[in-house]
C-alpha positions, 0 to 999 in steps of 0.5 A: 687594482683601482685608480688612475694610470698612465697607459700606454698603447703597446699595440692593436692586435687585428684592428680589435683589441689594445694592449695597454701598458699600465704604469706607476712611476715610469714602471710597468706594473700591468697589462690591459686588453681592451677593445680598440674602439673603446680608445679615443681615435687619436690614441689608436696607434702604438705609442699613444699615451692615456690616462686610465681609470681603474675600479674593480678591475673595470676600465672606467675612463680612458683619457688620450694625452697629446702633450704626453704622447708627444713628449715621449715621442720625441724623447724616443727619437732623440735616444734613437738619433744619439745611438745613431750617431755612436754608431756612425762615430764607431764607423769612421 
């Protein structure tokens, strides 16, 4: 599997190791492990979204995108703030 992906940090397991989510055309098509230290600092917490260069199987480059992080972040809150309302609607 070579080239260049969107990644995104599904997780940190024990401070040590990231789990990140490959993606081709908002699909999830792989998984990587990796050491946690090997991501830039900004991206390691879950959610945080990457540029990831693949070859031969190797991670060669792992880029944090803010702009992207945040965009997807705020996409997710606003999916969460309309069921929110549904529900409260129901409620009443």
């Amino acid at each position: 599997m070579d080239g260049t992906y969107t990644g995104v940090v599904d997780r940190i397991v024990d401070g040590e190791t990231a789990v990140i989510l490959l993606e081709e055309d908002d699909q999830v098509i792989d998984q990587l492990d990796v050491a946690a230290g090997r991501l830039p600092e900004p991206a390691q917490t879950d959610g945080g979204v990457l540029s990831v260069t693949v070859e031969d199987d190797e991670v060669i480059s792992i880029v944090y995108r803010p702009e992207k992080t945040r965009a997807r972040r705020e996409s997710a809150r606003e999916k969460l703030d309309r069921l929110s309302e549904r529900l409260s609607d129901r409620e009443e």
